[in-house]
Gaussian input, Z-matrix of N, CA and C with variables (Angstrom, degrees):
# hf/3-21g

backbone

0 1
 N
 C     1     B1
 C     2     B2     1     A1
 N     3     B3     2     A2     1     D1
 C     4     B4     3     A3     2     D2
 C     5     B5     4     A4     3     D3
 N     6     B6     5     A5     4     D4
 C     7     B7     6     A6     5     D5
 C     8     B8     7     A7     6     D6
 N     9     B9     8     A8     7     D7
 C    10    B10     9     A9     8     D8
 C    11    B11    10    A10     9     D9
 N    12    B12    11    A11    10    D10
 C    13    B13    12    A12    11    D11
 C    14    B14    13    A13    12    D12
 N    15    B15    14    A14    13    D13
 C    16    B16    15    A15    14    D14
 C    17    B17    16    A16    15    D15
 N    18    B18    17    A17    16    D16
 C    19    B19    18    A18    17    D17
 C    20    B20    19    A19    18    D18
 N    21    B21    20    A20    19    D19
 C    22    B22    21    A21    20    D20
 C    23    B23    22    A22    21    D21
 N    24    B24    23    A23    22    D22
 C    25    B25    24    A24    23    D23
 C    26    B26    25    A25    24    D24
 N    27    B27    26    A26    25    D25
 C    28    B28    27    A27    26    D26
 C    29    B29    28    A28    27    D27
 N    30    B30    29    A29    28    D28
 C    31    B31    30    A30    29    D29
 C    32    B32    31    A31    30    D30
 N    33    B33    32    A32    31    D31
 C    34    B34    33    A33    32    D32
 C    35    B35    34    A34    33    D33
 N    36    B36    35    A35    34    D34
 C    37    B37    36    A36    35    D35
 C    38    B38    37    A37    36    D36
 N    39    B39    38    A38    37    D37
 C    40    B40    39    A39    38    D38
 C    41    B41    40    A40    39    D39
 N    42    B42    41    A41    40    D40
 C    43    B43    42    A42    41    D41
 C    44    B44    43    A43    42    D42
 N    45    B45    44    A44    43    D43
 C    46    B46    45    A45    44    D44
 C    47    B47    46    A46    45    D45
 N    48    B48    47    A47    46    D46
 C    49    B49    48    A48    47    D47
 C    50    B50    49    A49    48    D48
 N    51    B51    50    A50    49    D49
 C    52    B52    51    A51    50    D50
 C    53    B53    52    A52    51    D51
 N    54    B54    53    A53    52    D52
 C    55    B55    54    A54    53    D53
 C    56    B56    55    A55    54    D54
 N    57    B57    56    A56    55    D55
 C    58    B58    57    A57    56    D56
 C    59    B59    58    A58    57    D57
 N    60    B60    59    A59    58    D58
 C    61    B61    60    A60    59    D59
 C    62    B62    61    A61    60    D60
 N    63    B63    62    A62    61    D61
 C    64    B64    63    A63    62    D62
 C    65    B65    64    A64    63    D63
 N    66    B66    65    A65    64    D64
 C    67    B67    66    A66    65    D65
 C    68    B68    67    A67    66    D66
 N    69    B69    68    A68    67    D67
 C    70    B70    69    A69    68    D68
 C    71    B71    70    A70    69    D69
 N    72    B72    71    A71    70    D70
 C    73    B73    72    A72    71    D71
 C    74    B74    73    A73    72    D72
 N    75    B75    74    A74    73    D73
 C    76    B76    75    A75    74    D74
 C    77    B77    76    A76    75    D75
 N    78    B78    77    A77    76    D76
 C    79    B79    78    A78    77    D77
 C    80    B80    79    A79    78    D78
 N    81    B81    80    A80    79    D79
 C    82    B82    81    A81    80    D80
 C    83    B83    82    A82    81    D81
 N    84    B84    83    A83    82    D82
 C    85    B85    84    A84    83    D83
 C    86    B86    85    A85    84    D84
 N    87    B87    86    A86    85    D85
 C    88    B88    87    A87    86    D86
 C    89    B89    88    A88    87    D87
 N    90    B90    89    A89    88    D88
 C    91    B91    90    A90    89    D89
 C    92    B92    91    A91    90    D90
 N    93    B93    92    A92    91    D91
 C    94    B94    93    A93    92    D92
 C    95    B95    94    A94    93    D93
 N    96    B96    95    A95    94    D94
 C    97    B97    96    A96    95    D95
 C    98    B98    97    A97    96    D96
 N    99    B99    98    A98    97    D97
 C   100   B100    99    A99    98    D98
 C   101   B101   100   A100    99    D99
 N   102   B102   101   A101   100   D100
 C   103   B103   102   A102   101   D101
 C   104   B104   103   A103   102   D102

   B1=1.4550
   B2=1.5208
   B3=1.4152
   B4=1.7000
   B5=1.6161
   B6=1.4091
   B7=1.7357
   B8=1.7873
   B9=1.3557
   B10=1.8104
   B11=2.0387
   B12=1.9642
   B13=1.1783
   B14=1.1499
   B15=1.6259
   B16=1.4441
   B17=1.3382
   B18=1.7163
   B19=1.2945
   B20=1.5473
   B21=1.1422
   B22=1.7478
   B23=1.8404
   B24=1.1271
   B25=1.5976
   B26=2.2813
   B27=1.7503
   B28=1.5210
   B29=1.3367
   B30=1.4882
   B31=0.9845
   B32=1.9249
   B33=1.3732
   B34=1.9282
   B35=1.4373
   B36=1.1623
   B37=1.9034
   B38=1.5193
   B39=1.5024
   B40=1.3737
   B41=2.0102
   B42=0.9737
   B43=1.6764
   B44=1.5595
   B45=1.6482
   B46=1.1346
   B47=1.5393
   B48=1.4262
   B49=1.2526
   B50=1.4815
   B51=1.6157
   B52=1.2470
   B53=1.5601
   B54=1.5787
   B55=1.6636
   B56=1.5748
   B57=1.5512
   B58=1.1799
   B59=2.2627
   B60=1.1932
   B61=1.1786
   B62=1.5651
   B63=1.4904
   B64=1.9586
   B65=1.4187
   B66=1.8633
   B67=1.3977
   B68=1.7692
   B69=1.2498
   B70=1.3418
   B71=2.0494
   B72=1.1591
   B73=1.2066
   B74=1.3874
   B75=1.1292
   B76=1.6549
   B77=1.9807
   B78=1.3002
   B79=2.1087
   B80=1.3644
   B81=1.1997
   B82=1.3229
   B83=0.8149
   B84=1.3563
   B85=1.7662
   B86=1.6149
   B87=1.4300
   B88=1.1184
   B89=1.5083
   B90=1.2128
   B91=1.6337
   B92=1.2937
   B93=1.1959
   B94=1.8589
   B95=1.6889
   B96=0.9960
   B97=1.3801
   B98=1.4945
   B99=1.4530
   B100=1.5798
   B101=1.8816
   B102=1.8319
   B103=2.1642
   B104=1.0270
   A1=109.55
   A2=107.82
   A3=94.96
   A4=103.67
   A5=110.40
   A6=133.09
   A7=90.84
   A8=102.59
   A9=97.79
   A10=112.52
   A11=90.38
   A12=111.25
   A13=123.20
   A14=125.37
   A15=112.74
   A16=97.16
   A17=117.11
   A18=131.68
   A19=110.15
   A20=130.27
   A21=104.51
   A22=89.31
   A23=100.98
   A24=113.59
   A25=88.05
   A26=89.14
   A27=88.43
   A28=96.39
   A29=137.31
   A30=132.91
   A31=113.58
   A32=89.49
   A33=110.60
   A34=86.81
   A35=140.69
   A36=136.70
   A37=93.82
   A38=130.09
   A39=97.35
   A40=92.31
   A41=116.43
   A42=113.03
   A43=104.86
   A44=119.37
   A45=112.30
   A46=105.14
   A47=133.75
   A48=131.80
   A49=105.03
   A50=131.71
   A51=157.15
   A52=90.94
   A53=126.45
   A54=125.45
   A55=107.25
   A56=124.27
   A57=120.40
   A58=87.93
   A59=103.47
   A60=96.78
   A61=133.24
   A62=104.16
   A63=99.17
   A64=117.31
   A65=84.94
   A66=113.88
   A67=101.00
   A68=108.93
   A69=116.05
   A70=107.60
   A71=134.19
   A72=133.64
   A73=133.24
   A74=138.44
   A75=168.11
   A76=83.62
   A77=106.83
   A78=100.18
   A79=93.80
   A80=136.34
   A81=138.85
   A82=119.47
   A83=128.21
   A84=143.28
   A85=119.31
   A86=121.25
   A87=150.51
   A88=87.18
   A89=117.06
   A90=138.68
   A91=99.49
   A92=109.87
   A93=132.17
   A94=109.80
   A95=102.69
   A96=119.65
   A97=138.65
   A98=91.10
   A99=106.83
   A100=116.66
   A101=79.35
   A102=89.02
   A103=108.03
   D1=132.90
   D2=170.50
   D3=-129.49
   D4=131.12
   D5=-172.15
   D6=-42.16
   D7=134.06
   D8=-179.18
   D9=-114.08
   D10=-28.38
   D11=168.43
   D12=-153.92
   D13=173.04
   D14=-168.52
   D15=-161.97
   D16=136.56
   D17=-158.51
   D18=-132.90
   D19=132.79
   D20=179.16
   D21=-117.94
   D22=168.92
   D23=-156.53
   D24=-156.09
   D25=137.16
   D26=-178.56
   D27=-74.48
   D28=-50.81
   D29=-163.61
   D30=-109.65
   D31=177.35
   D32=-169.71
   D33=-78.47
   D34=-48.77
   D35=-167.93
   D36=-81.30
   D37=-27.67
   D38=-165.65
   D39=-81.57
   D40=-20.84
   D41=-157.07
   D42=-88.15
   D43=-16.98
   D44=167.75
   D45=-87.39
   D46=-26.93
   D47=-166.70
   D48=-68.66
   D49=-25.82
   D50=-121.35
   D51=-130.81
   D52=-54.72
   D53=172.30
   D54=-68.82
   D55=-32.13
   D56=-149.92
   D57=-79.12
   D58=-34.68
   D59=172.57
   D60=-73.80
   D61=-61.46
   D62=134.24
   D63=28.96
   D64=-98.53
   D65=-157.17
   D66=-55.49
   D67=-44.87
   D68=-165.56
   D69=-82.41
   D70=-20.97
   D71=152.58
   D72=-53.25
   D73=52.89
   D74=-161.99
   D75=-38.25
   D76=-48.22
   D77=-156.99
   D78=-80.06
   D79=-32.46
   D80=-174.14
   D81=-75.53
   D82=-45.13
   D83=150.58
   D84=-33.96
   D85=-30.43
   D86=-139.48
   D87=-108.62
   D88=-70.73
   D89=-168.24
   D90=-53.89
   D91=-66.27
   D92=174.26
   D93=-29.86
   D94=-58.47
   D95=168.59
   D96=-56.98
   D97=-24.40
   D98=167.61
   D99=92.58
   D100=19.47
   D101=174.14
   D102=-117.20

């Protein structure tokens, strides 16, 4: 695996609320990635 981005979050609910969307954003994922 290599780290692609990195976010800091004050709290444990905001950083899962923040991956759970992430995961689910397909163009951003895409971008992130460098396609």
């Amino acid at each position: 695996w290599d780290l692609v981005y990195v976010e800091r979050f004050r709290t444990f609910g905001q950083a899962m609320s923040r991956e759970w969307h992430l995961k689910r954003d397909r163009k951003l994922r895409k971008m992130l990635a460098g396609g």
